[in-house]
C-alpha positions as CSV (number, residue, x, y, z in Angstrom):
1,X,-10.2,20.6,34.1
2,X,-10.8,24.0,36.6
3,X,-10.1,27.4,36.3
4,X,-10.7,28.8,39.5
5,X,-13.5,26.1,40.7
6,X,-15.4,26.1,37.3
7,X,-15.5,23.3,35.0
8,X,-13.8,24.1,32.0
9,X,-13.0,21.2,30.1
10,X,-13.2,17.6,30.3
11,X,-12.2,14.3,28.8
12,X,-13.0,10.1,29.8
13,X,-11.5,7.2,28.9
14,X,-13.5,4.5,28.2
15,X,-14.0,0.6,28.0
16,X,-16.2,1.1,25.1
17,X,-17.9,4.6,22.9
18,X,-20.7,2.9,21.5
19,X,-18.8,2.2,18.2
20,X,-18.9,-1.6,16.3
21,X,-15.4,-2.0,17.3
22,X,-16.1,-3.5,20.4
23,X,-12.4,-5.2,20.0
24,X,-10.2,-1.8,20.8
25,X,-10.1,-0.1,23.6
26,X,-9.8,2.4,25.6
27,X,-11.0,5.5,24.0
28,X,-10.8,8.6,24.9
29,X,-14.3,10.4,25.1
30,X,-16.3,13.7,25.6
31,X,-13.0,15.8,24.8
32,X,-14.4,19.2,25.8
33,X,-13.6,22.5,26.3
34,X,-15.7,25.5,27.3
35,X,-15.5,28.2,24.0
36,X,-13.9,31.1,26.3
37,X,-10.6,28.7,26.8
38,X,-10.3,27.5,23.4
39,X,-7.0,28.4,21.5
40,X,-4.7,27.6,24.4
41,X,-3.8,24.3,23.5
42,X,-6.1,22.7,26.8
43,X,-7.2,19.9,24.6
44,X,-3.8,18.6,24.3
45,X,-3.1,18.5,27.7
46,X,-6.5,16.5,28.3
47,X,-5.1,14.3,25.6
48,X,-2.0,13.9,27.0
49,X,-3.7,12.7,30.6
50,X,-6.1,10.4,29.1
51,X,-2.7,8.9,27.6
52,X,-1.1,8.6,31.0
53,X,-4.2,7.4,32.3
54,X,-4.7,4.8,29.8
55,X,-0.7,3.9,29.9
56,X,-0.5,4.0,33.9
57,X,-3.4,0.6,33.4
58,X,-1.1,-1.1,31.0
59,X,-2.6,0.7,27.3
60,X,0.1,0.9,24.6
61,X,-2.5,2.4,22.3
62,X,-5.4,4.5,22.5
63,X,-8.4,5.0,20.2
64,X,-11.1,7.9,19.7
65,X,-14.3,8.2,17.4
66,X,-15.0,11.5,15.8
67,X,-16.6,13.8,13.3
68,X,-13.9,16.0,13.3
69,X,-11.2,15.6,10.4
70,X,-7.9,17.3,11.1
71,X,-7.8,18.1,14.8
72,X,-6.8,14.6,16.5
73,X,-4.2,14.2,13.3
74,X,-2.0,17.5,14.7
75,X,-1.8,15.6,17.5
76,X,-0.5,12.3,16.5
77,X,-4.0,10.5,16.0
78,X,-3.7,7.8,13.4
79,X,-7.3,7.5,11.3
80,X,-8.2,3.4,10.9
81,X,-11.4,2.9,9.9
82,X,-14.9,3.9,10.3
83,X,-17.4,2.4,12.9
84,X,-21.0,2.3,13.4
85,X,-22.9,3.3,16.2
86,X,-25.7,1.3,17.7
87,X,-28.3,4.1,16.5
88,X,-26.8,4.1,12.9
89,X,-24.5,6.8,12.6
90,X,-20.7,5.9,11.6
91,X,-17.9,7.9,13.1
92,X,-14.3,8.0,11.9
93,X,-12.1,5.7,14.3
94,X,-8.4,7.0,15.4
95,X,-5.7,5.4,17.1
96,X,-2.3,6.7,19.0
97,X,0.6,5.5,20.9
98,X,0.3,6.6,24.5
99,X,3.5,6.0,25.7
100,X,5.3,9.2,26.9
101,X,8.2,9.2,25.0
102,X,6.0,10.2,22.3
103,X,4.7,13.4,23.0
104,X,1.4,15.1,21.1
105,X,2.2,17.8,18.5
């Protein structure tokens, strides 16, 4: 995501985030944005194009690992489990529908 030529947010979606759960995919990864745009709701709209992306290759469902507790749930994200990283850590694991009749929050 630009404003004006200048990165200011970004998100991936991924095969695989280094979680145990090597049996779901895609995630979405390295949602991002710089602290000067927060508050304008540019995370949900990276969101909603890593769901388009992930529908567009045939995805009904798409997952995410996080720290954060309560900002993936106002957006539909469904918490499923926890999953282990290959260093150790766990992360909480989160699932959505992608499909666009379901819109985020």
């Amino acid at each position: 995501m630009e404003d004006s030529g200048e990165i200011i947010g970004c998100a991936g979606l991924i095969s695989n985030d280094f979680i145990s759960r090597m049996d779901l995919l895609p995630w979405i990864c390295a949602l991002y944005i710089d602290n000067s745009y927060r508050g304008r709701s540019l995370g949900k709209e990276l969101l909603l194009l890593a769901k388009a992306d992930a529908e567009k290759a045939g995805f009904n469902i798409v997952f995410l690992c996080t720290d954060h507790i309560g900002y993936y749930e106002k957006y539909g994200f469904t918490y499923i489990s926890d999953g282990y990283h290959p260093w150790g850590s766990s992360s909480r694991i989160y699932e959505s529908n992608n499909l666009n009749n379901h819109p985020l929050g």
